[in-house]
Every structure is written in structure tokens, then in C-alpha cells.
N, CA, C and O of each residue as an XYZ file, in Angstrom:
436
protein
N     -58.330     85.687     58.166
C     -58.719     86.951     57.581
C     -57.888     87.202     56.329
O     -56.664     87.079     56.395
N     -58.404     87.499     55.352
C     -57.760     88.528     54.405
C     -57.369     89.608     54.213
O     -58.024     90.500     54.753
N     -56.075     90.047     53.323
C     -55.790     91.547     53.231
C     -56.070     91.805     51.850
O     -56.334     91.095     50.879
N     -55.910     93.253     52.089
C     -56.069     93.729     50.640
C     -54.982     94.801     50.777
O     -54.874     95.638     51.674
N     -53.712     94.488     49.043
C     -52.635     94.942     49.172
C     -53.210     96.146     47.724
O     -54.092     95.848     46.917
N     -52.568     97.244     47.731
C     -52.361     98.143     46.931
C     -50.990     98.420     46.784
O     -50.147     98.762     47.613
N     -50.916     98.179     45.414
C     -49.236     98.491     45.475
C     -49.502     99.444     43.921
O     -50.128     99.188     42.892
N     -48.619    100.722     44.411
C     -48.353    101.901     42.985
C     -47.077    101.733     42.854
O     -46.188    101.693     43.705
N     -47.038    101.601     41.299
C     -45.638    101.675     41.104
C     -45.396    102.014     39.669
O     -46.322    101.906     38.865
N     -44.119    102.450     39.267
C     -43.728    102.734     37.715
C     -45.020    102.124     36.927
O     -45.744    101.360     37.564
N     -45.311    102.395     35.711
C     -45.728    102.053     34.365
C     -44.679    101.099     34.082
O     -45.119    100.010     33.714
N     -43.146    101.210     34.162
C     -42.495    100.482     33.601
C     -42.193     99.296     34.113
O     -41.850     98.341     33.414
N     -42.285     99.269     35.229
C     -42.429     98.218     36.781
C     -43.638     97.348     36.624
O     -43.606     96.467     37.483
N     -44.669     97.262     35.871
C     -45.683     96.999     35.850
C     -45.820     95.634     35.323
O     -46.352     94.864     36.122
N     -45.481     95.128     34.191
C     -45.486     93.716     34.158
C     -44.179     93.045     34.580
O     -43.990     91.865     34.287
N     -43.238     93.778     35.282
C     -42.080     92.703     35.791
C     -42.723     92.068     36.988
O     -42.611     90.912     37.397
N     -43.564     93.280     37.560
C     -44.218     93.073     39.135
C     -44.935     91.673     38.689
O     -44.540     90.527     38.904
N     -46.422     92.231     37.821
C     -47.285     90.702     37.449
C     -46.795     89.792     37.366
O     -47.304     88.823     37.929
N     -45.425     89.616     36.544
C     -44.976     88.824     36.208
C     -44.220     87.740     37.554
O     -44.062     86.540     37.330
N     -43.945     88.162     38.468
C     -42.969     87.924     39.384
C     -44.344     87.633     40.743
O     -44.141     86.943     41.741
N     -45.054     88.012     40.579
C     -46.440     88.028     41.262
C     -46.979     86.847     40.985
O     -47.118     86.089     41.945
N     -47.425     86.369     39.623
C     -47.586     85.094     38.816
C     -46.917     84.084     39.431
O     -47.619     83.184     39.891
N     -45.388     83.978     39.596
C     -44.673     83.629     39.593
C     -44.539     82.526     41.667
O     -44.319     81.450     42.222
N     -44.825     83.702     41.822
C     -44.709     83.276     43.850
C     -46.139     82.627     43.745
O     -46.487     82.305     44.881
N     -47.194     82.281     42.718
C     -48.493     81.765     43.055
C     -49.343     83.407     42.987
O     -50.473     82.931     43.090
N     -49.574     84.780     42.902
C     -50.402     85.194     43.191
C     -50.792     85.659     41.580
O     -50.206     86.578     41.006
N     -51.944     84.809     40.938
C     -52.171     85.069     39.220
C     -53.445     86.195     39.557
O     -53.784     86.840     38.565
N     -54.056     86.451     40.606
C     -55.425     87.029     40.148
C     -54.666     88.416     40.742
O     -54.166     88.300     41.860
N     -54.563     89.584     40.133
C     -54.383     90.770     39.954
C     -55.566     92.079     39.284
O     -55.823     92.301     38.101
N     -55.999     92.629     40.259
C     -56.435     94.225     38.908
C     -55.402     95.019     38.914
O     -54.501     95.073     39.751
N     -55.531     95.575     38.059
C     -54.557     96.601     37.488
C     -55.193     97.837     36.678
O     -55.929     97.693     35.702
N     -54.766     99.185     37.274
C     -55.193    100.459     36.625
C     -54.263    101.434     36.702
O     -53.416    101.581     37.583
N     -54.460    102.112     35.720
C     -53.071    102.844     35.051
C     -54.123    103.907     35.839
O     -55.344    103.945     35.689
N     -53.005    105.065     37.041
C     -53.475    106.074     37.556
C     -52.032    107.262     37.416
O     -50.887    107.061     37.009
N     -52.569    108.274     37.845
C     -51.773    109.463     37.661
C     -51.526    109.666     39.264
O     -52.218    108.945     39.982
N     -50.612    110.571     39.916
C     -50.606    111.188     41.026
C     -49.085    111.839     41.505
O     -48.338    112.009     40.542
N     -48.652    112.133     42.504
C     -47.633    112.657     42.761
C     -47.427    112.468     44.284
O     -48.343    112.622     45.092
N     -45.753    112.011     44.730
C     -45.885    111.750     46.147
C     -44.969    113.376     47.084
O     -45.154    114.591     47.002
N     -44.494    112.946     47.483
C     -43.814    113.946     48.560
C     -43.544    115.201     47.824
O     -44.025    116.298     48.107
N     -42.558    114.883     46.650
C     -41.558    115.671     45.841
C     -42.509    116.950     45.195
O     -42.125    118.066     44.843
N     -44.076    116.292     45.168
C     -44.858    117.567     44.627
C     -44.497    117.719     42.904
O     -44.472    118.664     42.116
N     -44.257    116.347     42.820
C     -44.216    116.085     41.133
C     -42.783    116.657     40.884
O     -42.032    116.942     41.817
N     -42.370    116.843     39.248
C     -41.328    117.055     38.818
C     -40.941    117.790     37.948
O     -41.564    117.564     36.911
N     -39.848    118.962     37.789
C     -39.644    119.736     37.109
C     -38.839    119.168     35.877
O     -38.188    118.131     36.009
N     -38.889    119.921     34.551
C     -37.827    118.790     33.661
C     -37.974    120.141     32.451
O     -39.042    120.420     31.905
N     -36.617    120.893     32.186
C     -36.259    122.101     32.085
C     -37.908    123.419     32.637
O     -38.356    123.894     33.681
N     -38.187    123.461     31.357
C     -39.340    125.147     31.590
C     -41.076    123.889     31.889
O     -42.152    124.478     31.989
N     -41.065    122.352     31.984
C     -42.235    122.459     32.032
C     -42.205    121.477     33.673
O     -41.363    120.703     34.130
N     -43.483    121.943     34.183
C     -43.921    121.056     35.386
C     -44.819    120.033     35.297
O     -45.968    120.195     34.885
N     -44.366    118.985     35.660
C     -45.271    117.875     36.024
C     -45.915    117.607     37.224
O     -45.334    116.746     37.885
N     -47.106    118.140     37.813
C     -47.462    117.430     38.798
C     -48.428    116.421     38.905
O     -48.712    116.021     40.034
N     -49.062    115.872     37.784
C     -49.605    114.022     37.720
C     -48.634    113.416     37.133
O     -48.267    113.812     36.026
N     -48.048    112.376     37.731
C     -46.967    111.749     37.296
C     -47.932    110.413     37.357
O     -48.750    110.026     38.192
N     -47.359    109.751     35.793
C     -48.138    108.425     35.544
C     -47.482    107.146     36.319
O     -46.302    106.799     36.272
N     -48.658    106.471     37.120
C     -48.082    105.280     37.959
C     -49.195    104.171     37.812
O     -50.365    104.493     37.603
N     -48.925    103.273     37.890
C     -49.739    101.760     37.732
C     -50.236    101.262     39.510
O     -49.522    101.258     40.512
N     -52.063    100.785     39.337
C     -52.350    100.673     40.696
C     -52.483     98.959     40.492
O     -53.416     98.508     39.828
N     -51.773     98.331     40.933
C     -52.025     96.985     41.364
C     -52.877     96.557     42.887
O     -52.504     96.955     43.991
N     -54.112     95.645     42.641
C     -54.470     95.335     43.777
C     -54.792     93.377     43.735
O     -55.263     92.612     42.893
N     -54.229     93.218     45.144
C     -54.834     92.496     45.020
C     -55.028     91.078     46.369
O     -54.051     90.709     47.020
N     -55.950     90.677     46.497
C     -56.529     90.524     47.660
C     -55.857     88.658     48.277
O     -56.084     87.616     47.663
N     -55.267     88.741     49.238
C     -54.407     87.593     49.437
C     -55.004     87.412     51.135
O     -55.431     88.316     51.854
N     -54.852     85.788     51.503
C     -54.732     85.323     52.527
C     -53.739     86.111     54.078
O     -53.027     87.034     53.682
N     -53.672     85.959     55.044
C     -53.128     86.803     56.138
C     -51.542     86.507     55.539
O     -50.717     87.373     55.247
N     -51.388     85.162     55.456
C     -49.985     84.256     55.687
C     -49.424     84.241     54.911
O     -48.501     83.427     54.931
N     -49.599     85.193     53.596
C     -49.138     85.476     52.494
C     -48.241     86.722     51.953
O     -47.413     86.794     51.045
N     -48.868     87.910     53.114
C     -48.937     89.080     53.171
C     -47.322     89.112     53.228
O     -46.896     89.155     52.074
N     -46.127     89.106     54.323
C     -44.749     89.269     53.617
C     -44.322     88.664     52.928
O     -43.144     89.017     52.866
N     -44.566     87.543     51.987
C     -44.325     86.893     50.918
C     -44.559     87.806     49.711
O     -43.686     87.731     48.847
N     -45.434     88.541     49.515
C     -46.220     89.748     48.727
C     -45.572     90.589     48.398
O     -45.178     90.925     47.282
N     -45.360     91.145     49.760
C     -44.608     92.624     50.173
C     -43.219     92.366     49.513
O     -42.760     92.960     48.538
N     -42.672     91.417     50.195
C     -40.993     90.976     49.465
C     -40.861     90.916     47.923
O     -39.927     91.067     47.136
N     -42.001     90.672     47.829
C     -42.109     90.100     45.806
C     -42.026     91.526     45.440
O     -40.924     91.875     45.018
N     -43.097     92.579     45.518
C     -43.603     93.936     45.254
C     -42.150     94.740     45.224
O     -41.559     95.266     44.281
N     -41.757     94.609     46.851
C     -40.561     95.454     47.080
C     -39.018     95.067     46.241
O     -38.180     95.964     46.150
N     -38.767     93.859     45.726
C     -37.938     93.228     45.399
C     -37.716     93.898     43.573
O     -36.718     94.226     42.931
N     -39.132     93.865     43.269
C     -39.679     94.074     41.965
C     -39.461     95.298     41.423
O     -38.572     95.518     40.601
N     -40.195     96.077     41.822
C     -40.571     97.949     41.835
C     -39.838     98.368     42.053
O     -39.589     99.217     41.197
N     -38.692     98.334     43.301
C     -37.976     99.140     43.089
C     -36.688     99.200     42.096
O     -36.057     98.212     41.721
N     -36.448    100.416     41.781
C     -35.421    100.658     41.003
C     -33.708    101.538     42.079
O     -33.401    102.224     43.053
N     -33.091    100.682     40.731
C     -31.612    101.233     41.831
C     -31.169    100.224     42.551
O     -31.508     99.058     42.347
N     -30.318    100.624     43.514
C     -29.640     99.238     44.604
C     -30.596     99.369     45.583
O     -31.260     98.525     46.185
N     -30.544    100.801     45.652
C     -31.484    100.765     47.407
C     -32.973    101.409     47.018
O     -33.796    101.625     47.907
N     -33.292    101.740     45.411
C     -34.900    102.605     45.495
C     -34.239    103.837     45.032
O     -33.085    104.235     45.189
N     -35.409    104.418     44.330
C     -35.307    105.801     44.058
C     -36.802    106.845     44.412
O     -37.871    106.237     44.446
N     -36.820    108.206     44.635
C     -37.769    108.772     44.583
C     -38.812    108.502     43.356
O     -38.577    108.582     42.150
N     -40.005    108.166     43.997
C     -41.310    107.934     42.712
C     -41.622    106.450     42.421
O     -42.273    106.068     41.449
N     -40.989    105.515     43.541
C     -40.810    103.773     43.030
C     -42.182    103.222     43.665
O     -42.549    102.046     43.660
N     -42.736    104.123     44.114
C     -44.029    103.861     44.830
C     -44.498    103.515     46.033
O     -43.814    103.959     46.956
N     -45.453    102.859     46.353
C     -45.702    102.564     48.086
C     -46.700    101.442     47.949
O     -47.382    101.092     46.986
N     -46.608    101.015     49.073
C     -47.297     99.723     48.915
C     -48.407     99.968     50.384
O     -47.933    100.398     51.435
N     -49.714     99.666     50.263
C     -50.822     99.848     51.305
C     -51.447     98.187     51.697
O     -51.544     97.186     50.987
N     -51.645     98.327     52.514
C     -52.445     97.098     53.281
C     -53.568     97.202     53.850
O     -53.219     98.062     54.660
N     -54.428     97.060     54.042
C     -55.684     97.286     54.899
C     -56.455     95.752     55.124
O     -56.103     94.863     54.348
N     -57.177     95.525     55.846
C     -58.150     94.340     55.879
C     -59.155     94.169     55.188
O     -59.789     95.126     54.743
N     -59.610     92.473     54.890
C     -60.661     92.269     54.577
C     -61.433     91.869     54.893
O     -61.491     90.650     55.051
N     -62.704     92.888     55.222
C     -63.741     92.238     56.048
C     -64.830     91.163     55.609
O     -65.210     90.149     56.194
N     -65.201     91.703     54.419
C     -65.809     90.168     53.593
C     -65.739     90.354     52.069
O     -65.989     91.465     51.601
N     -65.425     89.362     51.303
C     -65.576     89.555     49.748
C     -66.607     88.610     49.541
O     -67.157     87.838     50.326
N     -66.776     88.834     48.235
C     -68.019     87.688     47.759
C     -68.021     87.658     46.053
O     -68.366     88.595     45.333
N     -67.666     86.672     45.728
C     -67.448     86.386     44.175
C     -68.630     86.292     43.576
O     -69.247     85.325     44.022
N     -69.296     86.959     42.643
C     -70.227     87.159     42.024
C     -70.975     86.291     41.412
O     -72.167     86.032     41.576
N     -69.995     85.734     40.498
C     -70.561     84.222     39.814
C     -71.357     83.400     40.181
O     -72.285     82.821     39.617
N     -70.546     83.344     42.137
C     -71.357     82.309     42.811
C     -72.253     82.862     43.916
O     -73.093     82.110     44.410
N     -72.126     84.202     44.367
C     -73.141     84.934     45.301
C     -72.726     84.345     46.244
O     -73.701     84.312     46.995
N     -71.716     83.717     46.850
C     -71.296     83.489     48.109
C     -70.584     83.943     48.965
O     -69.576     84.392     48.418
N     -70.534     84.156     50.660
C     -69.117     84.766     50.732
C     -67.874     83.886     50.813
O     -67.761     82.709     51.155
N     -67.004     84.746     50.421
C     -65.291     84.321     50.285
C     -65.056     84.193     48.501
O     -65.892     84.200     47.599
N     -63.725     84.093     48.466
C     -63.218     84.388     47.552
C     -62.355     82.703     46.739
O     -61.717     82.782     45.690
């Protein structure tokens, strides 16, 4: 089976991740620049409020046996600091029940 990983993280995090992603073997990536806000309810910064804070959506769809190889790359990557900071993002997993590459109208990937 396949997963499908979503990982949000910095704008600035964004091609170290690809890059380091590339790197362990995983080159096929989408990528979309999204807005949102997690726990903190966005951020104050003197008289103005931010609550869409700009974050980068990486997805991308990998084998079962790959999946903490991924996670380690993502988590290793994104975060900022020794141990992480508030806003470094989150990483989602879910299954894949079938893909089918277009080109060839078949299933699998």
C-alpha cells in the first residue's frame, strides 16, 4: 500500500526540505504556497495581527516502507532551533487507496 504524506512547513524551510527530499531518493514532490494558522491563533507583532500566517504545502505520495525514512528527512529539515519552535509545522499521513498516472491511464504510480 501507499501513503500519502502532507507536510506544512516555513516558506523558508521549503527548498532545504525538497532539497534533502531529492536527496534520500524522493524527486517527485507538489508543492503549494498556503496560508493558515495553528494553535497560537496566529501572531501579534506590535499594533498589527496576523492570523493567515504564510506556510508551504508539500505532498507527496511514497511506498509503505518509506514512510519513517520521510518523516525523519521532513522532521530533521523543517524544524527550526535545537528542539523546534512554534509555527515549524506538522506533518499528516493518510492512505492510498488507488492512484493512477494519467499519461498512461493505468492503476499505480
Amino acid at each position: 500500500m501507499m501513503q500519502f504524506v502532507r507536510a506544512i512547513v516555513r516558506p523558508e524551510k521549503k527548498d532545504e526540505v525538497l532539497e534533502n527530499l531529492s536527496a534520500g531518493g524522493f524527486n517527485a514532490a507538489t508543492v503549494v504556497d498556503v496560508v493558515g494558522r495553528g494553535k497560537q491563533k496566529g501572531i501579534r507583532m506590535g499594533d498589527v495581527y496576523y492570523d493567515e500566517i504564510p506556510k508551504t504545502l508539500i505532498l507527496v505520495a511514497i511506498e509503505d516502507e518509506y514512510r519513517d525514512k520521510i518523516v525523519d528527512i521532513i522532521l530533521k529539515t523543517a524544524r527550526t532551533g535545537t528542539s523546534g519552535n512554534f509555527g515549524d509545522g506538522k506533518i499528516f499521513i493518510s492512505p492510498v487507496e488507488e492512484a493512477y498516472t494519467i499519461s498512461k491511464a493505468t492503476q499505480g504510480l
